[in-house]
C-alpha positions as CSV (number, residue, x, y, z in Angstrom):
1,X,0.0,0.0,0.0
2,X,1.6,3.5,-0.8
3,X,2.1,5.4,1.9
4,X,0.6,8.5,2.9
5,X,4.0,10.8,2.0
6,X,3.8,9.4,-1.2
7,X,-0.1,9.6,-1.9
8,X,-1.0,12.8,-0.1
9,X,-1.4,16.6,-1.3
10,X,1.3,18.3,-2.7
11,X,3.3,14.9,-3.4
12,X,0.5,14.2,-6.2
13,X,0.8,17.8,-8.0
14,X,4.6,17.8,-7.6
15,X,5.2,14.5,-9.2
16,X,2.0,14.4,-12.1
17,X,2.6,15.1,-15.8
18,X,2.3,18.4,-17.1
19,X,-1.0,16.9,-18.7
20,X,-4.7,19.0,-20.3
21,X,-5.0,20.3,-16.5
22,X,-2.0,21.8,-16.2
23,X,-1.9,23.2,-19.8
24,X,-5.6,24.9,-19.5
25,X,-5.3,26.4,-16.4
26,X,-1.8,28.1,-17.4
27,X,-3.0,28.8,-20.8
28,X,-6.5,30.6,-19.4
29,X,-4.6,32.3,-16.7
30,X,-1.9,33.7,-20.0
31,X,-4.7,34.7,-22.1
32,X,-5.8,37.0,-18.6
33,X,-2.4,38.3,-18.3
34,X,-2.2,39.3,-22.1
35,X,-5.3,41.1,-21.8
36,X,-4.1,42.7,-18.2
37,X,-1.0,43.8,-19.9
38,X,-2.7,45.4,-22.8
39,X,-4.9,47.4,-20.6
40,X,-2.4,48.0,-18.4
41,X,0.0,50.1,-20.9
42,X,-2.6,51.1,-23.0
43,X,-2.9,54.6,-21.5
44,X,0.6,55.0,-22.8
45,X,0.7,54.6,-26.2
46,X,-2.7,56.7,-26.4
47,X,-1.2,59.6,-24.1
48,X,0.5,61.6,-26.8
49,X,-2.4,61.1,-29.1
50,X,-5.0,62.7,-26.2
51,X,-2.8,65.0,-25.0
52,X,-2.5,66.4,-28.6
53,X,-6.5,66.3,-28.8
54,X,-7.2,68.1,-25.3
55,X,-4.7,70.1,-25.8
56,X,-2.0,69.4,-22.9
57,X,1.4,69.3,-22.0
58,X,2.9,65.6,-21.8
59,X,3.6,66.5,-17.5
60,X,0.0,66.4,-17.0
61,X,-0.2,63.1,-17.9
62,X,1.9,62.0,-15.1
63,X,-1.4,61.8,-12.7
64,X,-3.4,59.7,-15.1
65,X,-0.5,57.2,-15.2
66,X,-0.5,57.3,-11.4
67,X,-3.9,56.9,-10.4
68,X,-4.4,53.6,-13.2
69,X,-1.1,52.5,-10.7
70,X,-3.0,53.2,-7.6
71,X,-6.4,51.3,-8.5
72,X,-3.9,48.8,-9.3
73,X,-2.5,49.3,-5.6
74,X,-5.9,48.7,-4.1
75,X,-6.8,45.4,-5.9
76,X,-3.7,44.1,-5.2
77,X,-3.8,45.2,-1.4
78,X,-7.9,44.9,-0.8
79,X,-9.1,42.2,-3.5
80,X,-6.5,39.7,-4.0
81,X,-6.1,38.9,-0.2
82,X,-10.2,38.2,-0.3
83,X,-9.3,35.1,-2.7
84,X,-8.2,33.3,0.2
85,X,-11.2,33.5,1.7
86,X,-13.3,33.3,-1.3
87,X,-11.2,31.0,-3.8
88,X,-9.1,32.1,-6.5
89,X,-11.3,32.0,-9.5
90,X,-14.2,33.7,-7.9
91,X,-12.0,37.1,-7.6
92,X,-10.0,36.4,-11.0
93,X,-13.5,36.5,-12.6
94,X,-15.0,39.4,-10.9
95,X,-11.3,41.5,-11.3
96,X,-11.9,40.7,-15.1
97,X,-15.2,41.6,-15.1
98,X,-14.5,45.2,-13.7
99,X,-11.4,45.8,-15.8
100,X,-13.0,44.9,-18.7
101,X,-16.4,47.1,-18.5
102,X,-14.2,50.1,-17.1
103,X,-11.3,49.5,-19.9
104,X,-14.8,50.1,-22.0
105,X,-15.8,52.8,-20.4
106,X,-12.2,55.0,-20.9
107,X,-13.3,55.1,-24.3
108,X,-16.1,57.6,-23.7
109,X,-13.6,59.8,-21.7
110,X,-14.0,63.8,-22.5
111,X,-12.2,65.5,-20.4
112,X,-9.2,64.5,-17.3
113,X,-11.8,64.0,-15.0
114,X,-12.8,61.1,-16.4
115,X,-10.1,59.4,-17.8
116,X,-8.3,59.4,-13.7
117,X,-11.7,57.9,-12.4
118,X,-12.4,55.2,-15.0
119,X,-8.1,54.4,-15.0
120,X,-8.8,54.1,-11.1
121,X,-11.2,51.5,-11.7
122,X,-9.7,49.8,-14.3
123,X,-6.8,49.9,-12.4
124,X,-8.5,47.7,-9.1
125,X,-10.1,44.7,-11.5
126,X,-6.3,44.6,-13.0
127,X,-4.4,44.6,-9.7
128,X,-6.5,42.1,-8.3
129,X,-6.6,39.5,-11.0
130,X,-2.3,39.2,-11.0
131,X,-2.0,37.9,-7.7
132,X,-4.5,35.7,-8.1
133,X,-3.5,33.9,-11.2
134,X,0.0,33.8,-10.4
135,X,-1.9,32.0,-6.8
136,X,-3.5,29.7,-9.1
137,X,-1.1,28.4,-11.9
138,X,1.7,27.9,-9.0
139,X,-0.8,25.8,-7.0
140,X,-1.4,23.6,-10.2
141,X,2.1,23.2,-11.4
142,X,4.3,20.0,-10.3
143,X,7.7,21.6,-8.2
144,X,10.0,20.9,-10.8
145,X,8.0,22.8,-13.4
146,X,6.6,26.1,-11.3
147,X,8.7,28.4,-11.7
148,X,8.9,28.0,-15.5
149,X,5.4,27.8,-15.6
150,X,4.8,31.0,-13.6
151,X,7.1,32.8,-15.8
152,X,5.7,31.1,-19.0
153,X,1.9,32.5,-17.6
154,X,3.1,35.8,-16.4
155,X,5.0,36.4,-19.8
156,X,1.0,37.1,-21.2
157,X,1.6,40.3,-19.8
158,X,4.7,42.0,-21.1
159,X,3.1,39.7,-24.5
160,X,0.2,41.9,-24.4
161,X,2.0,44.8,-23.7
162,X,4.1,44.1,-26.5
163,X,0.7,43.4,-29.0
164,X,-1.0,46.7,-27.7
165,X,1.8,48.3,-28.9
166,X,1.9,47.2,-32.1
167,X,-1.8,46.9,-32.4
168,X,-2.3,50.5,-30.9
169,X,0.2,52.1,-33.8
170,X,-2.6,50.6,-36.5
171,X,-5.9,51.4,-34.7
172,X,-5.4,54.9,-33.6
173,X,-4.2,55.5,-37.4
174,X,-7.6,53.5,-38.5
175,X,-10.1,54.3,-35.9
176,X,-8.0,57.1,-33.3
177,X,-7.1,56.4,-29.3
178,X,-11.1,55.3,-28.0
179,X,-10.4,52.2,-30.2
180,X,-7.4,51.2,-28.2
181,X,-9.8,50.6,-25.2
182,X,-12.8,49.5,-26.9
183,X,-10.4,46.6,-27.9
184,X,-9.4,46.6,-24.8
185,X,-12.6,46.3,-22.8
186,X,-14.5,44.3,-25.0
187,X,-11.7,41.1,-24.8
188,X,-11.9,40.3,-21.1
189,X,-16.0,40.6,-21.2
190,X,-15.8,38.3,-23.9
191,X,-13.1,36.0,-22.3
192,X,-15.8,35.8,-18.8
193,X,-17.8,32.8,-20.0
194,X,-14.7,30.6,-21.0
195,X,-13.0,31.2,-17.7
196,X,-16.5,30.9,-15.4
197,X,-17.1,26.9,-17.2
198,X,-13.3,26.0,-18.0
199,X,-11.1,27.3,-15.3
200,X,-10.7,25.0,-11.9
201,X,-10.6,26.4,-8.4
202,X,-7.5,25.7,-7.3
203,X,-7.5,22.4,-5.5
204,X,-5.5,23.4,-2.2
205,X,-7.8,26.6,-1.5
206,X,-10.8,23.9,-1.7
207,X,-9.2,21.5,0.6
208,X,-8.0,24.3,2.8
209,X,-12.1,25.6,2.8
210,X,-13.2,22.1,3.9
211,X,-15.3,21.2,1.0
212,X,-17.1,18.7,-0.1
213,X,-15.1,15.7,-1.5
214,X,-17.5,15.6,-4.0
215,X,-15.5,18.8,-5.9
216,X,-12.3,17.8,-5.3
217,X,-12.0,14.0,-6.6
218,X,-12.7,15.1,-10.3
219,X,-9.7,17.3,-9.8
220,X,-7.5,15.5,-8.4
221,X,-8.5,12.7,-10.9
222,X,-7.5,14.7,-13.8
223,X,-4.2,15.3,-11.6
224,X,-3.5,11.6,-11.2
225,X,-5.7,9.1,-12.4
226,X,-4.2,6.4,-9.7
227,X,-4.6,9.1,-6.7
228,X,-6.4,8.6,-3.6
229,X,-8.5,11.4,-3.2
230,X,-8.8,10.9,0.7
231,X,-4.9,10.7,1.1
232,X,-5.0,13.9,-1.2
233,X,-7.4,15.4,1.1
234,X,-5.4,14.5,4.1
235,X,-2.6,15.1,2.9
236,X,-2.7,18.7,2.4
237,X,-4.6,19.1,5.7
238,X,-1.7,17.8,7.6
239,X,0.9,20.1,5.7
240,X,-1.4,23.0,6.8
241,X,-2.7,22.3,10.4
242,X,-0.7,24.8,11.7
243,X,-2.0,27.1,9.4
244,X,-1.9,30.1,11.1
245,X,-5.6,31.9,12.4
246,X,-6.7,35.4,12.2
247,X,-5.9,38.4,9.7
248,X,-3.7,36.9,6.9
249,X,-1.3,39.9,6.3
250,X,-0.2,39.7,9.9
251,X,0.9,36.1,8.8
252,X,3.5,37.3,6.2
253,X,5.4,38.6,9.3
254,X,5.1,35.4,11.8
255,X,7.1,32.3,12.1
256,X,10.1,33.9,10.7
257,X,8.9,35.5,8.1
258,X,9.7,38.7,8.6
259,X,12.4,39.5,7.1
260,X,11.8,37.4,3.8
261,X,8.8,39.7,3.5
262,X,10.4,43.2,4.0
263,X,13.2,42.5,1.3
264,X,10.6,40.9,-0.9
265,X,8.8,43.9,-0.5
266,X,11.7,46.5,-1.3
267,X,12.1,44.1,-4.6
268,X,9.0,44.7,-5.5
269,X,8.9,48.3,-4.4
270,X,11.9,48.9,-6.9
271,X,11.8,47.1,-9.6
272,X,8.1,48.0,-10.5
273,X,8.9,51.5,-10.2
274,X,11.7,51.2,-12.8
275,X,9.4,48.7,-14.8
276,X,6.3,51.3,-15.0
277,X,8.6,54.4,-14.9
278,X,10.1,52.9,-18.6
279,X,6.4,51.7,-19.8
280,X,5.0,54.5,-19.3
281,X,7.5,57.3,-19.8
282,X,9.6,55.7,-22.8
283,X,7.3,56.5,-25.7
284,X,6.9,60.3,-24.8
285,X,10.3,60.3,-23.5
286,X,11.6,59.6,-27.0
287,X,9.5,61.5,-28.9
288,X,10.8,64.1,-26.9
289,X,14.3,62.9,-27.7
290,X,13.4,63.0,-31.7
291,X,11.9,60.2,-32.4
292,X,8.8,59.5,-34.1
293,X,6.2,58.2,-32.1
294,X,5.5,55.1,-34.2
295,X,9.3,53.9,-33.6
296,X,9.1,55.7,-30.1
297,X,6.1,52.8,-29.0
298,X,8.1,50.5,-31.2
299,X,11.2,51.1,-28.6
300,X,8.4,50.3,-25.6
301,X,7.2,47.2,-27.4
302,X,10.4,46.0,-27.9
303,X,11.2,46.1,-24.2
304,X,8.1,44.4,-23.0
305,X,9.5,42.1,-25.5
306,X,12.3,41.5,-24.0
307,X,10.5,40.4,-20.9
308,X,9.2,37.8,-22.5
309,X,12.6,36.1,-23.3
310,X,14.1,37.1,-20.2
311,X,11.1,35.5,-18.2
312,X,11.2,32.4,-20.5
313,X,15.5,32.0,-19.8
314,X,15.1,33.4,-16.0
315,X,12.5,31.0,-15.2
316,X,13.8,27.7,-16.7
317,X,17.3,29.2,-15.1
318,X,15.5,29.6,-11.0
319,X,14.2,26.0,-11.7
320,X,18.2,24.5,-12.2
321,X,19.6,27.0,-10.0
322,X,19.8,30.0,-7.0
323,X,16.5,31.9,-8.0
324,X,18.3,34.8,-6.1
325,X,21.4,34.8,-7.6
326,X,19.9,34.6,-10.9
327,X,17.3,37.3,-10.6
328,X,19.8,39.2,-8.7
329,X,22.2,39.3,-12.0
330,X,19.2,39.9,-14.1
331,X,18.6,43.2,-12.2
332,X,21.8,44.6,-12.2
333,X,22.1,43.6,-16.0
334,X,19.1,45.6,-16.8
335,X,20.6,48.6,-14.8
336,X,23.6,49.2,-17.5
337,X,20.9,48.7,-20.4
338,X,19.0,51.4,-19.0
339,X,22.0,53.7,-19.4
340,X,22.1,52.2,-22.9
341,X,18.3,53.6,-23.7
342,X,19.8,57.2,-22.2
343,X,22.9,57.1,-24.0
344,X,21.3,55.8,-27.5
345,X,19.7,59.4,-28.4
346,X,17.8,58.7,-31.4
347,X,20.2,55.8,-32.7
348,X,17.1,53.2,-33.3
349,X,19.0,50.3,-33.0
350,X,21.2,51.3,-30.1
351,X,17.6,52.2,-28.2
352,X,15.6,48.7,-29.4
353,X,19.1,46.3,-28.4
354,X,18.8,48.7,-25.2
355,X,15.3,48.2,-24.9
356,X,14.9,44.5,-25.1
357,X,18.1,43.7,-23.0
358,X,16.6,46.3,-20.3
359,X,13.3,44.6,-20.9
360,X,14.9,41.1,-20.2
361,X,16.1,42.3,-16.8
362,X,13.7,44.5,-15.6
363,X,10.1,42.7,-16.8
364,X,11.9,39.4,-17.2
365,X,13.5,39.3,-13.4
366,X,10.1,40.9,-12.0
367,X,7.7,37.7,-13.5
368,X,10.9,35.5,-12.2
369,X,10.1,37.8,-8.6
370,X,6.5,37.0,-8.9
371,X,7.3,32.9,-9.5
372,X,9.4,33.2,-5.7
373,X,7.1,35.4,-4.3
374,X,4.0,32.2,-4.8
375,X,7.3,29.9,-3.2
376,X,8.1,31.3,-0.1
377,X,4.4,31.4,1.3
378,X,2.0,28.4,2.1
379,X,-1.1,28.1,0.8
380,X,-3.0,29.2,3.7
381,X,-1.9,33.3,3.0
382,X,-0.4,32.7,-1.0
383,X,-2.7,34.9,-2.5
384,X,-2.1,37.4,0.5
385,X,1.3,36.9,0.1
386,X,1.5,37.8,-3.5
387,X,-0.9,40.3,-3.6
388,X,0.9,42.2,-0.8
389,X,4.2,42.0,-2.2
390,X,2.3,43.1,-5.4
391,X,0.5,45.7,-4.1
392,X,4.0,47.3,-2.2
393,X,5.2,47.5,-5.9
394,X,2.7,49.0,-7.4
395,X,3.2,51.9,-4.6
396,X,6.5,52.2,-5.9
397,X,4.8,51.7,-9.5
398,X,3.1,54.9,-8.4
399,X,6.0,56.6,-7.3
400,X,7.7,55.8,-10.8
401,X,5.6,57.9,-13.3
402,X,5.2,60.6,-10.6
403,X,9.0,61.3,-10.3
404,X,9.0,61.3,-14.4
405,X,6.2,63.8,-14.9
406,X,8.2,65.6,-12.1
407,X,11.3,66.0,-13.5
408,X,9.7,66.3,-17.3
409,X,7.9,69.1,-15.7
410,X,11.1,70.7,-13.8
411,X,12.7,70.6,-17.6
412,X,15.2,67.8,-17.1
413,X,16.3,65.9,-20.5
414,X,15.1,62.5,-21.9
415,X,18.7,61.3,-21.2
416,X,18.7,62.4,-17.8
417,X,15.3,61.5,-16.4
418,X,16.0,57.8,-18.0
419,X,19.6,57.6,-16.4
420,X,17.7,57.9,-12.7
421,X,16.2,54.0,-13.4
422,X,19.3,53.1,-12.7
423,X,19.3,53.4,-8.9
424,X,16.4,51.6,-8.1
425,X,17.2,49.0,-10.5
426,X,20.2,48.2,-8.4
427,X,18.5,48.4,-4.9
428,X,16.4,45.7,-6.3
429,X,19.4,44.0,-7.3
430,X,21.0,44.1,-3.9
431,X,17.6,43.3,-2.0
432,X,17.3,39.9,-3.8
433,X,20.7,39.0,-3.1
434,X,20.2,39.6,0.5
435,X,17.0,37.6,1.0
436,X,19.5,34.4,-0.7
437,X,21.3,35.1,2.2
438,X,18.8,35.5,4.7
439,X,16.3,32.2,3.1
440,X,19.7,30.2,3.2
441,X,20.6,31.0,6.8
442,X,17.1,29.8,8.1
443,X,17.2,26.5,5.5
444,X,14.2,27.5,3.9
């Protein structure tokens, strides 16, 4: 008779197949981060294009980038957490539900007004849908795979970032700037059905809920065929009895894990300001510069391309190796490539090398980030977990357009305001290195 260790809870999932199961739930949860990147960076590409209808300067555009970063702030902090209480897919499909009708709804925008409350909103359903899909497809995928197949879902969104890009040049030319969030509005509405009748709850959040065994034996059937479902059941409730009570985020600091959390966070903190600083900033930075704006949103797409390869190369890299050395590298890489971009004036194929090696780093390292930030916290507080750490960057994803409409306002130059990513880009750098040393001393 096998024994319980090698029959029970996260023994099955770590050692099944990467079968249909596997592949639907990372491929659903891709398809929402595509469509969260698109609508994510899709106020910059239209920016110059309003800002040239309404009449205003590029600096007041600073705010609207800022408050899309703050709604995404709150879903990460207020909405993500409520999926471990409520499960996982019941927040991923109400987040997409309200990112998609207010994505819609910036297309009637007439004045500033509106565009910062519908961006605000936008912002919530898009913050709180990341966490919970990075939750989801790490609590599906076998050990040996997860990191790779965080990274493989997360890359979706620099993906879609990449497409709006390209997609945005040819619509605002065909149809002007509302058509960039018609598009992208319309998508995750349609995309609601598919995810409400194809997309499992994740299995641990329904054992950890107590429910019927009834739901979970199809699951973990399509898991492993030759599972028992009771050691399954049992399995996972013994790895989590001393689950800890009462409100989650005080969790993320108990049992040691303070520390692991507060350099997390600075990660977090900096890299997603330099990330949104550059997506957001880069197109009117370089049309400041000289460029076009055609090849100035080709320069941002090509970054967010990047991302993709990096996350692809870091994540297969964390799974064979030190996920902090590694990421660590990647950040202080992406720091000399963003004095590249500064130092490339309008030399397009100094700027797209820049751009995509900077992209590798900086978008690439932070999906890698996302992949260890699901790792280090049991299921009991993962979505809390991730959606804090989350939610911290997307403060200093606040912080990062701010500081550029600041200094664009105070007159700096293109080259100069680009050169500051540089700092935080190493802080990040050095904070990943230090949690290495921190998660190695304690053995985890």
């Amino acid at each position: 008779m096998a024994t319980l260790e090698a029959t029970g809870g996260s023994a099955v999932v770590d050692r099944a197949k990467f079968g249909s199961l596997q592949f639907g739930v990372t491929a659903l949860c891709f398809v929402i981060a595509m469509l969260d990147g698109f609508d994510t960076q899709s106020i910059a590409f239209v920016a110059p294009r309003i800002a040239e209808d309404w009449g205003l300067t590029p600096a007041a555009f600073g705010p609207i980038f800022s408050v899309g970063l703050l709604g995404l702030t709150i879903g990460a902090f207020v909405l993500s957490p409520a999926a471990d209480k409520f499960g996982r897919k019941t927040i991923i499909l109400i987040s997409t539900a309200i990112f998609g009708v207010f994505a819609l709804l910036t297309a009637t925008a007439t004045n500033l007004e509106h565009l910062l409350i519908y961006r605000l909103l936008t912002g919530i359903g898009l913050g709180a849908a990341m966490p919970n899909i990075i939750a989801l497809t790490s609590e599906y995928a076998p050990q040996r795979l997860r990191a790779t197949l965080v990274t493989v879902m997360f890359c979706g969104f620099p993906l879609g970032s990449t497409i709006g890009g390209l997609g945005s040049t040819w619509l605002i030319a065909n149809w002007d700037w509302h058509s960039v969030f018609v598009v992208g509005g319309v998508l995750p509405l349609l995309l609601l059905p598919v995810l409400y009748f194809m997309l499992p709850e994740s299995v641990r959040f329904l054992v950890a809920r107590d429910a019927p065994e009834s739901r979970i034996a199809p699951i973990v059937k399509r898991i492993d065929p030759d599972a028992s479902t009771q050691a399954f059941i049992q399995g996972l409730k013994d790895e989590h009895s001393s689950a800890a009570k009462g409100f989650s985020v005080f969790q993320l600091f108990r049992e040691g894990r303070a520390p692991v959390t507060g350099l997390l966070w600075v990660a977090f903190f900096m890299n997603l300001l330099v990330m949104y600083f550059l997506v957001n900033w880069l197109p009117t930075l370089l049309k400041g510069a000289g460029l076009p704006l055609s090849l100035a949103i080709l320069s941002t797409s090509t970054l967010n391309l990047g991302g993709v390869v990096g996350a692809i190369a870091l994540g297969r890299l964390i799974d064979k190796r030190s996920p902090y050395i590694v990421l660590g590298a990647a950040y202080a890489a992406s720091a000399v490539f963003i004095a590249v971009i500064a130092f490339g004036g309008v030399n397009l194929t100094v700027l797209l090398i820049g751009a995509a090696l900077s992209g590798f780093g900086v978008v690439g390292a932070q999906i890698g980030c996302n992949a260890l930030a699901a790792s280090v916290y049991p299921t009991a507080i993962r979505a809390t977990g991730v959606g804090w750490a989350l939610g911290v960057g997307r403060i200093g994803a606040i912080v990062g357009p701010l500081v550029g409409g600041m200094l664009l306002a105070a007159a700096w130059s293109p080259q100069n305001i680009i050169l500051m990513a540089v700092i935080p880009a190493l802080i990040a750098s050095l904070a990943v290195l230090v949690l290495g040393g921190v998660r190695k001393k304690t053995g985890a």
